[in-house]
C-alpha positions in Angstrom: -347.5 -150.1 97.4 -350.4 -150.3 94.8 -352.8 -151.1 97.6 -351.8 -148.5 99.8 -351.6 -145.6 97.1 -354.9 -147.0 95.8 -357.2 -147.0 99.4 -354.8 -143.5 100.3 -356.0 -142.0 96.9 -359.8 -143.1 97.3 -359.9 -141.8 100.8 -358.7 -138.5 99.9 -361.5 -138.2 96.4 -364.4 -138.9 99.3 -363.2 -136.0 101.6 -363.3 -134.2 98.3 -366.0 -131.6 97.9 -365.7 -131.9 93.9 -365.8 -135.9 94.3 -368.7 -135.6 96.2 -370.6 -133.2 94.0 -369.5 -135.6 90.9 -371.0 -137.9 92.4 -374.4 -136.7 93.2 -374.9 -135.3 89.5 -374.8 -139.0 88.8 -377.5 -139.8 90.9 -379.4 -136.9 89.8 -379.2 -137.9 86.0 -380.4 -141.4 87.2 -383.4 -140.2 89.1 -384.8 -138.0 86.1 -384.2 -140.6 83.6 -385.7 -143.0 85.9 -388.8 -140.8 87.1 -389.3 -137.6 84.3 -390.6 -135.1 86.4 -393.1 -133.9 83.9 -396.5 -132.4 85.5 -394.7 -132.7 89.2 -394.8 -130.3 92.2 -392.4 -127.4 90.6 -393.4 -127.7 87.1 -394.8 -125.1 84.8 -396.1 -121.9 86.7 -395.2 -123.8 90.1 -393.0 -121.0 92.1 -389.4 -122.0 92.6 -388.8 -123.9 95.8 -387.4 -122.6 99.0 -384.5 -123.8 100.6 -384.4 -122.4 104.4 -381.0 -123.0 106.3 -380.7 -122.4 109.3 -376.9 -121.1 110.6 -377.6 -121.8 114.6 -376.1 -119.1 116.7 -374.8 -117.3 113.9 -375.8 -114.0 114.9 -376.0 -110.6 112.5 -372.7 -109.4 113.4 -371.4 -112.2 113.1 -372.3 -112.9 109.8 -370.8 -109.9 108.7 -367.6 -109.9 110.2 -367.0 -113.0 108.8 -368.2 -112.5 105.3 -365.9 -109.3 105.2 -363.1 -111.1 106.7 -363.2 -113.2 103.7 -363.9 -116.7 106.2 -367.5 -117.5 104.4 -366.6 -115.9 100.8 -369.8 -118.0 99.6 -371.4 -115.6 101.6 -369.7 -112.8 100.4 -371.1 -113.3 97.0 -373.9 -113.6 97.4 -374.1 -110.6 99.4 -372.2 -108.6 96.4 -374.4 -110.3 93.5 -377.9 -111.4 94.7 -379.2 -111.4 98.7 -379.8 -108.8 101.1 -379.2 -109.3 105.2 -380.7 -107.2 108.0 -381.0 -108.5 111.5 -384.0 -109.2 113.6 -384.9 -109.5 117.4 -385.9 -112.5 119.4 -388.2 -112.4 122.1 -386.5 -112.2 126.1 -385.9 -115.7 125.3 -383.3 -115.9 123.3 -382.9 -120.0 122.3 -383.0 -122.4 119.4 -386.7 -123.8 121.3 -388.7 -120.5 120.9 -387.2 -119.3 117.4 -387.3 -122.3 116.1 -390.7 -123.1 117.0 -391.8 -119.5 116.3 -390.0 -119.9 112.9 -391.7 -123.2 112.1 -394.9 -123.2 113.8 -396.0 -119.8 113.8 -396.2 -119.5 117.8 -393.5 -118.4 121.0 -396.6 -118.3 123.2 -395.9 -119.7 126.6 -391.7 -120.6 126.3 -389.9 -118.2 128.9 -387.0 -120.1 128.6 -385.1 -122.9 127.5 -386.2 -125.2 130.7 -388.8 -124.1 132.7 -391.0 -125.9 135.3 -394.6 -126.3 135.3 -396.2 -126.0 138.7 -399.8 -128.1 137.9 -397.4 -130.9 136.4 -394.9 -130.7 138.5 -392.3 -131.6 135.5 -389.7 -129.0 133.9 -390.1 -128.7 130.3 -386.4 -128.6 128.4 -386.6 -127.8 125.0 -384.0 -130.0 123.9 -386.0 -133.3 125.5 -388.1 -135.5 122.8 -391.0 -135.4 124.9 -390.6 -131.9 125.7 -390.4 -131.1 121.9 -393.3 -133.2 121.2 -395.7 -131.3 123.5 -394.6 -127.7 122.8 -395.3 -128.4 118.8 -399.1 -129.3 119.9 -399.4 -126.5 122.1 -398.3 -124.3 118.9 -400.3 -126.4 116.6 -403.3 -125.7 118.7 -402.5 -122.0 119.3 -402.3 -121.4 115.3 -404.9 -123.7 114.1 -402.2 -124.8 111.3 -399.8 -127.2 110.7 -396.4 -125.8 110.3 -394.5 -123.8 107.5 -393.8 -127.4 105.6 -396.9 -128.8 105.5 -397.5 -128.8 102.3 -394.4 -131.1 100.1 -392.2 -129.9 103.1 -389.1 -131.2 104.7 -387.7 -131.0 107.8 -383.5 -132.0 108.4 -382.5 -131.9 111.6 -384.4 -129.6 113.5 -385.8 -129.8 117.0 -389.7 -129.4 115.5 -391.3 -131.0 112.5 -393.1 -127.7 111.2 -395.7 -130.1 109.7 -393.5 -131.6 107.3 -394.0 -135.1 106.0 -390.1 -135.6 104.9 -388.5 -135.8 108.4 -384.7 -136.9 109.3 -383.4 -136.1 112.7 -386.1 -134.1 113.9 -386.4 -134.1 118.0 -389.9 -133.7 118.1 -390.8 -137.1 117.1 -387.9 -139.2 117.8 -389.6 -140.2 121.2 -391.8 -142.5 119.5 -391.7 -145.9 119.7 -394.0 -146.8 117.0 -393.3 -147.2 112.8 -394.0 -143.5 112.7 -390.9 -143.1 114.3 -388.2 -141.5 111.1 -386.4 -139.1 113.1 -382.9 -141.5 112.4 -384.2 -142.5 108.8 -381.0 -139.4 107.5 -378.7 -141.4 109.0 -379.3 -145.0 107.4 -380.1 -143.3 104.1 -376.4 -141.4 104.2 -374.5 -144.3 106.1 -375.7 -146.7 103.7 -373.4 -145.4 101.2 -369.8 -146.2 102.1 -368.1 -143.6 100.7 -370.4 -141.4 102.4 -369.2 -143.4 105.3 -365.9 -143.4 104.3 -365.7 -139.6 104.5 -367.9 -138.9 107.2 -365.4 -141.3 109.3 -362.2 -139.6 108.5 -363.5 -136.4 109.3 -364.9 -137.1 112.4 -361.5 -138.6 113.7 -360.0 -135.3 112.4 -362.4 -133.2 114.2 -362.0 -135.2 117.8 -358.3 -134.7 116.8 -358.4 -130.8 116.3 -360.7 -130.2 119.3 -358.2 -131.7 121.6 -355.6 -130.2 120.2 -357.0 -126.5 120.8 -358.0 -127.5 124.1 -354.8 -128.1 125.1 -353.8 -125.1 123.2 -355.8 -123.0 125.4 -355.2 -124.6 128.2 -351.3 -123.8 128.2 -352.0 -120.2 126.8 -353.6 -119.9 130.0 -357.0 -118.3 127.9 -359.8 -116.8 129.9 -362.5 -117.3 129.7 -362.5 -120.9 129.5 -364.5 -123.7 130.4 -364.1 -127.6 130.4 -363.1 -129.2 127.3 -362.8 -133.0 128.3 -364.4 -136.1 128.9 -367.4 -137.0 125.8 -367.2 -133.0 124.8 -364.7 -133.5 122.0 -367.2 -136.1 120.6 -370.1 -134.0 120.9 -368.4 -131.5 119.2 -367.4 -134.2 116.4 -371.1 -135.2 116.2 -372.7 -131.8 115.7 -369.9 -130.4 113.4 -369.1 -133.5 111.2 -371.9 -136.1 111.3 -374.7 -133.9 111.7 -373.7 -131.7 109.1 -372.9 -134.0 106.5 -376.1 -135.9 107.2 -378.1 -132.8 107.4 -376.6 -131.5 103.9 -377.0 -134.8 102.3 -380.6 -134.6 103.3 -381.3 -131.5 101.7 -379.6 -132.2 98.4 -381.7 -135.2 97.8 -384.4 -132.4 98.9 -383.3 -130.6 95.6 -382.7 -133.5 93.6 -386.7 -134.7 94.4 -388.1 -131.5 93.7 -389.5 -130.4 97.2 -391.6 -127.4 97.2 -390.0 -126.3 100.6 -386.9 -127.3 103.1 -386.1 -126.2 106.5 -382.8 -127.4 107.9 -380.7 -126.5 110.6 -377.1 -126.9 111.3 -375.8 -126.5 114.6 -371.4 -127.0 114.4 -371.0 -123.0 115.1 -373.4 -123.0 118.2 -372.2 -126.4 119.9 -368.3 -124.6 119.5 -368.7 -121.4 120.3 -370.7 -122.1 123.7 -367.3 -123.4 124.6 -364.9 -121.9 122.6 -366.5 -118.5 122.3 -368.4 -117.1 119.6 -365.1 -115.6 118.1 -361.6 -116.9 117.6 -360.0 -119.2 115.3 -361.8 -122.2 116.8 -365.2 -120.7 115.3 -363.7 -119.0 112.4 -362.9 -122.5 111.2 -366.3 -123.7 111.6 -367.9 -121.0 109.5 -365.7 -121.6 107.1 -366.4 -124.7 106.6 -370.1 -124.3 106.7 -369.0 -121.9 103.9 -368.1 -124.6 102.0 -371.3 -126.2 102.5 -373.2 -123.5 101.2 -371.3 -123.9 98.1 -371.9 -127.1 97.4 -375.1 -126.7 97.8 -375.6 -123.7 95.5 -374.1 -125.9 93.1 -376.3 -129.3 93.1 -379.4 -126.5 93.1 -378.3 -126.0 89.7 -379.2 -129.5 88.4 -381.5 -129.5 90.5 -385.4 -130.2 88.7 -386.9 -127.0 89.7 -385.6 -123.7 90.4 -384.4 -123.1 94.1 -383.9 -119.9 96.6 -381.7 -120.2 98.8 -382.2 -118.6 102.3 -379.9 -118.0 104.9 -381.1 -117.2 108.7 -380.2 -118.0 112.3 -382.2 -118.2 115.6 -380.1 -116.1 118.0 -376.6 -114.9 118.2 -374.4 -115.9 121.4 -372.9 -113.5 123.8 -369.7 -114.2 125.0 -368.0 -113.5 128.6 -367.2 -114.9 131.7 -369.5 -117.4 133.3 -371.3 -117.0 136.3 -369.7 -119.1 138.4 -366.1 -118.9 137.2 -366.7 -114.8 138.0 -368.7 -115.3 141.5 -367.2 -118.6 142.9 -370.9 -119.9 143.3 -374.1 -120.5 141.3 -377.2 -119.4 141.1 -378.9 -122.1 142.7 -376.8 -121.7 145.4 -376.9 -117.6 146.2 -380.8 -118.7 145.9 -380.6 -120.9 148.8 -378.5 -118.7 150.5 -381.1 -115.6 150.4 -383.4 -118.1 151.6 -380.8 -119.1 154.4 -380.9 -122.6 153.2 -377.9 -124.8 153.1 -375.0 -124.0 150.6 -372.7 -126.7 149.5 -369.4 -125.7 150.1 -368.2 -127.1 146.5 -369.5 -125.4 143.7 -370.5 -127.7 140.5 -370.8 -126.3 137.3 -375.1 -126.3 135.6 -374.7 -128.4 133.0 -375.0 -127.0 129.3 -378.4 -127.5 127.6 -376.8 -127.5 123.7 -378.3 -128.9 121.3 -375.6 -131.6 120.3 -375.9 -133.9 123.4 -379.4 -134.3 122.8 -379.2 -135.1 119.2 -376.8 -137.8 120.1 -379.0 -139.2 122.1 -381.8 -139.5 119.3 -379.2 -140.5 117.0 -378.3 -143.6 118.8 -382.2 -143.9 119.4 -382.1 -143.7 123.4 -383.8 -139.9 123.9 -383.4 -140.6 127.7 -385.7 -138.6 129.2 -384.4 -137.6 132.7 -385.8 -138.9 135.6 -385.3 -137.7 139.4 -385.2 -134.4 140.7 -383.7 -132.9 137.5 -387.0 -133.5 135.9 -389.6 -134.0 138.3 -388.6 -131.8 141.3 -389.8 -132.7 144.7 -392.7 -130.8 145.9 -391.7 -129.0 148.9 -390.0 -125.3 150.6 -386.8 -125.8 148.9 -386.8 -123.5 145.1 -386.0 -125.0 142.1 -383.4 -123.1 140.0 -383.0 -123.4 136.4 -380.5 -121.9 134.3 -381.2 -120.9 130.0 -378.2 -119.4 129.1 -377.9 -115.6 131.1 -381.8 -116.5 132.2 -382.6 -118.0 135.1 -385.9 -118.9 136.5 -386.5 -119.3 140.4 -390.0 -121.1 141.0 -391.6 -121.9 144.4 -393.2 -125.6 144.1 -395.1 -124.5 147.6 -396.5 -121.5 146.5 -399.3 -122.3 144.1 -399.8 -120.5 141.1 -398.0 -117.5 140.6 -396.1 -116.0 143.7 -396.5 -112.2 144.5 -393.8 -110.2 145.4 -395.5 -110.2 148.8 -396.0 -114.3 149.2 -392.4 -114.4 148.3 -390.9 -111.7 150.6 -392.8 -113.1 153.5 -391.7 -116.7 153.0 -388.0 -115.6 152.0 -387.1 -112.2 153.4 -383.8 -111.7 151.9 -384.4 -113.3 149.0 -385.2 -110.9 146.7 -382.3 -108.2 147.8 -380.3 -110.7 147.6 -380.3 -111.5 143.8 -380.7 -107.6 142.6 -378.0 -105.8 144.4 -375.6 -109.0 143.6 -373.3 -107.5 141.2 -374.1 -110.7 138.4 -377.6 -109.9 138.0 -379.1 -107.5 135.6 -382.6 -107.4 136.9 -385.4 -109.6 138.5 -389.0 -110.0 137.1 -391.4 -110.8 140.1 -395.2 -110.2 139.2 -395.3 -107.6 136.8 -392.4 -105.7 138.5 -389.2 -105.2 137.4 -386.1 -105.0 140.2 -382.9 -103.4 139.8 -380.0 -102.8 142.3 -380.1 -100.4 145.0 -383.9 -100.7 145.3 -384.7 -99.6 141.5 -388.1 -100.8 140.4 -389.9 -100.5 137.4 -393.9 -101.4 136.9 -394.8 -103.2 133.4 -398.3 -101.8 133.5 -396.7 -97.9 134.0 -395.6 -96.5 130.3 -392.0 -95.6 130.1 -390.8 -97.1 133.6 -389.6 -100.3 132.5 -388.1 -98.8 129.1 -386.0 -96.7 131.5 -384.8 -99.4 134.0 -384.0 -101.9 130.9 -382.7 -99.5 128.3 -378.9 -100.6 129.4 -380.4 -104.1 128.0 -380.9 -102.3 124.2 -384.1 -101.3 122.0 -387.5 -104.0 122.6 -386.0 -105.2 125.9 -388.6 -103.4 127.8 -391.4 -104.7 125.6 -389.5 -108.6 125.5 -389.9 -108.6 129.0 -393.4 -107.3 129.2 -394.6 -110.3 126.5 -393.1 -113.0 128.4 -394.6 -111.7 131.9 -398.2 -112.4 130.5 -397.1 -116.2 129.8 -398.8 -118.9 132.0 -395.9 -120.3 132.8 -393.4 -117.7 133.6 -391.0 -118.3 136.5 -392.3 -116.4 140.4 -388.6 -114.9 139.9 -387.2 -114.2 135.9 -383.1 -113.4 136.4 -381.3 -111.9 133.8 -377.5 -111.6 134.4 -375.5 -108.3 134.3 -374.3 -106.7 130.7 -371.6 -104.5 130.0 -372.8 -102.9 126.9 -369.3 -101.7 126.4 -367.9 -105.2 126.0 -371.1 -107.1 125.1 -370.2 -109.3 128.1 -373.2 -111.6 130.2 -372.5 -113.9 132.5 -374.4 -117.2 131.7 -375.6 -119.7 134.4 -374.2 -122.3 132.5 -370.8 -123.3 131.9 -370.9 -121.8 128.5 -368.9 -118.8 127.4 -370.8 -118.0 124.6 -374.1 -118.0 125.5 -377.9 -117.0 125.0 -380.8 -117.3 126.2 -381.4 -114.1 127.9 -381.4 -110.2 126.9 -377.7 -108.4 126.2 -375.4 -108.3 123.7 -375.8 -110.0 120.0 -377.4 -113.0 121.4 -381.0 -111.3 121.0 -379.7 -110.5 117.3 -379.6 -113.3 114.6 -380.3 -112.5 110.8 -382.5 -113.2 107.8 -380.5 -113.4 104.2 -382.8 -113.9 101.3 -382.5 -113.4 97.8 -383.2 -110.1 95.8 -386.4 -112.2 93.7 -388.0 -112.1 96.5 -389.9 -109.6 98.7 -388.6 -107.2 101.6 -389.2 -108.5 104.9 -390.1 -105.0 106.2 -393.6 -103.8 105.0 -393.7 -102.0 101.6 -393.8 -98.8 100.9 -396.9 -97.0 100.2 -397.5 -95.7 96.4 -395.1 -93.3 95.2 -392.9 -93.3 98.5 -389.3 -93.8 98.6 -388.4 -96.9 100.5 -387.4 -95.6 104.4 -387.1 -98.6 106.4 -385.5 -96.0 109.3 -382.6 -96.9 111.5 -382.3 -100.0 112.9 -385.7 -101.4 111.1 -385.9 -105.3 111.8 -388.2 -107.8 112.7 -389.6 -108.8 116.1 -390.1 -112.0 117.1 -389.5 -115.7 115.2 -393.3 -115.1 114.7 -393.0 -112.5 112.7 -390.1 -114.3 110.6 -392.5 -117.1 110.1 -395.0 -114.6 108.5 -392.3 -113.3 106.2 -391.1 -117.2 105.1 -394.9 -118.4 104.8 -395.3 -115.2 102.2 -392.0 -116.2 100.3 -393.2 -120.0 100.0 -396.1 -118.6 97.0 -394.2 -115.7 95.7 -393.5 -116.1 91.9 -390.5 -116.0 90.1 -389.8 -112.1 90.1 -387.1 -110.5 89.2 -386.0 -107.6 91.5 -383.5 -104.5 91.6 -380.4 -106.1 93.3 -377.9 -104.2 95.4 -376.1 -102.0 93.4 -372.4 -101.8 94.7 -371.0 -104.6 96.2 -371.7 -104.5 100.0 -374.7 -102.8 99.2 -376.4 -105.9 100.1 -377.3 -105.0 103.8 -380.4 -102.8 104.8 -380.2 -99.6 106.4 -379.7 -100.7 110.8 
């Protein structure tokens, strides 16, 4: 009885947030006595360090509706006492890649999508792929001419780009190496090798495979739509990204703190991985903001013993969309009503496009095999038949036959129907072919002619117009862009995935996450001139992760300066 009430007692005091932080104000005490920290990076007139966390998918609304629903009341706080919120707009493509590269790297130039494929290569591009990763963080490094937003004492927890940091764990980008450089798994054996860190890790993990399956079922005998499959590896997936990536992620960043690094940028990906098949609201999600809550917290807490001041920053890099998708409304995919306007063959059973989340690839990295795919998937055969690809509510059509880009002409002659086909079908929003955009019943809207587009695409919200226009001059956009339909009365897409919470594309909150920052430091939104009250207008935000990156690279040399904070609780939001 002694034994049992002895290993029952120590399992419960490492699941225990308190135990935990107990724990690591040990370590931290040993560290400074060990290393005094005297004349180091954040000493004297350094400027506090900045702590960048990313919430994936988390979008603006979100955010708030769960801060006023009392599920993240860190959050709340700190929205009453010390940070401001206001949303800001991605580009057309709406995906961890872009923003995240954007964010980190300074550049979206030349990333339609979350896959896309390359005709001169002949290879499809997938964000989520190591390789992939790799190459898009050159192309950006080249396209800046700097390193990344962490270059300088930087580190970078679980993200898919490095953003020039030298302190790397679980970072995508570089976990395709098969040299020494190679530290994208050096978070894991660092946490791991601490068994009470394994300890809890372990116990939560088998909790979490236990609750997903559970609500699975759950929904499944509710009879819930939408819905999408729940089985096979997917409750271990969703283990991974909500337990062991968190806790490995977070552990990373407080030993961050404790070492006194002048800037960290992590990401942590448990609501985006659920609500892609949960939805991106109900009690499945509302759980896992809660408990990223509590991650927050303990955070904010180790900061405090922490050997140089911190500011904590909240932001995501999209929001999600939820409705029905594509092929659980239509009966088919988009691949196949492609071949079908191009009177190819149709199979007459219907699989599901696999989803592109973030989690499946980080388990590959984890257990270092970053397969990258082979076959037709990633190297399509050159020939007459399309090649379909699916982001979210995006698709891209591309025509390995028809070198460079394909007219509207080119295309019409080779495939007649095609085009027709895919506007007036009641799941598609709108086509972008060349410049033009194509509605239903023969609408069409020129890029280059001022005001058509905004009138075709204002259904689709403020900037969708211009979102579209950016990513038509990209070298690499699709012959055929779709977007699925919107109901802006429901904030309903349908995505080509099997996701029901989804992004990618243009509709709904998905193309709105938010930036949360503390009330020391700087608006986002450009000052007011002299002697002008501040008038930010309705709906002010910024555009573009490239833009975000301009306001973070500011905030990394701002010094410590106090700042009026919000004066009424719930004040903390600006004007839109």
């Amino acid at each position: 009885m002694s034994a049992v009430a002895s290993a029952t007692s120590t399992a419960l005091a490492v699941r225990d947030d308190e135990a935990y932080r107990r724990r690591l104000y040990r370590l931290a005490d040993r560290r400074r006595r060990r290393q005094p920290r005297t004349g180091a990076p954040g000493a004297g007139a350094s400027p506090p360090g900045l702590v960048l966390l990313q919430l994936d998918g988390v979008g603006y609304e979100e955010l708030r509706h769960a801060a006023g629903r009392g599920l993240m009341p860190t959050v709340a706080g700190w929205l009453d006492r010390s940070h401001r919120v206001m949303p800001w707009r991605t580009d057309w493509s709406s995906q961890t890649g872009a923003s995240q590269l954007g964010i980190l790297h300074g550049s979206t130039f030349d990333v339609p999508a979350f896959r896309w494929y390359e005709k001169e290569t002949g290879d499809v591009m997938v964000c989520n792929r190591p390789r992939s990763a790799a190459e898009l963080q050159r192309r950006a490094a080249l396209r800046t001419g700097n390193a990344g937003l962490l270059a300088r004492d930087g580190a970078s927890r679980g993200n898919l780009f490095s953003g020039g940091a030298d302190q790397l764990a679980l970072v995508l980008s570089v976990s395709a190496r098969r040299d020494r450089g190679n530290r994208s798994r050096a978070g894991y054996f660092a946490y791991f090798s601490d068994p009470a860190n394994a300890v809890r890790t372990a116990l939560s993990f088998a909790a979490e495979v236990g609750r997903e399956i559970g609500q699975s079922v759950r929904a499944r005998t509710r009879g819930d739509r939408p819905r999408v499959a729940r089985g096979g590896l997917y409750p271990l997936i969703r283990a991974f990204a909500t337990v062991i990536e968190r806790d490995v992620v977070v552990a990373a960043v407080l030993g961050d703190m404790l070492a006194g690094r002048s800037a960290v940028y992590a990401d942590l990906v448990a609501y985006d991985e659920v609500a892609h098949h949960s939805g991106p609201r109900g009690r499945d999600t509302d759980q896992i903001l809660t408990r990223l809550d509590r991650s927050l917290a303990l955070l904010a807490r180790v900061a405090e013993h922490a050997p140089r001041e911190y500011r904590i920053v909240l932001l995501s890099d999209h929001g999600q969309s939820p409705g029905e998708t594509f092929l659980g409304r239509y009966g088919l995919t988009l691949k196949d009503l492609v071949r079908a306007g191009c009177g190819l063959p149709v199979p007459r059973r219907a699989d599901g496009t696999r989803s592109g989340a973030e989690a499946r690839a980080a388990v590959r990295a984890a257990l270092h095999r970053p397969v990258e795919e082979t076959g037709e998937e990633a190297h399509p055969e050159p020939g007459p038949d399309p090649v379909v690809l699916a982001s979210g509510n995006l698709g891209l059509i591309s025509f390995p036959d028809l070198p460079g880009r394909a007219s509207r002409e080119r295309i019409e002659r080779a495939h007649p129907a095609l085009l027709a086909t895919l506007a007036n079908h009641p799941g598609v929003g709108f086509l972008l072919v060349d410049g033009v955009v194509l509605g239903a019943d023969g609408a069409r809207a020129r890029l280059d002619v001022p005001g058509e587009a905004e009138a075709l695409l204002a259904p689709f919200g403020p900037g969708a117009a211009e979102a579209v226009r950016r990513t038509d001059s990209f070298p690499h956009v699709a012959d055929i862009m779709v977007n699925s339909a919107y109901d802006p009365a429901t904030g309903e897409v349908h995505a080509f995935e099997e996701q029901i919470g989804s992004h990618g594309g243009l509709g709904g909150e998905q193309g709105h996450p938010f930036l949360m920052w503390p009330t020391d430091l700087s608006s986002p939104l450009p000052e007011p001139a002299p002697g002008t009250a501040p008038d930010p207008g309705p709906g002010a935000e910024l555009v573009g992760a490239e833009a975000v990156h301009t306001v973070l690279r500011r905030w990394l040399t701002e010094p410590n300066t106090p700042r009026p904070a919000p004066t009424a609780p719930g004040s903390g939001t600006t004007p839109g």
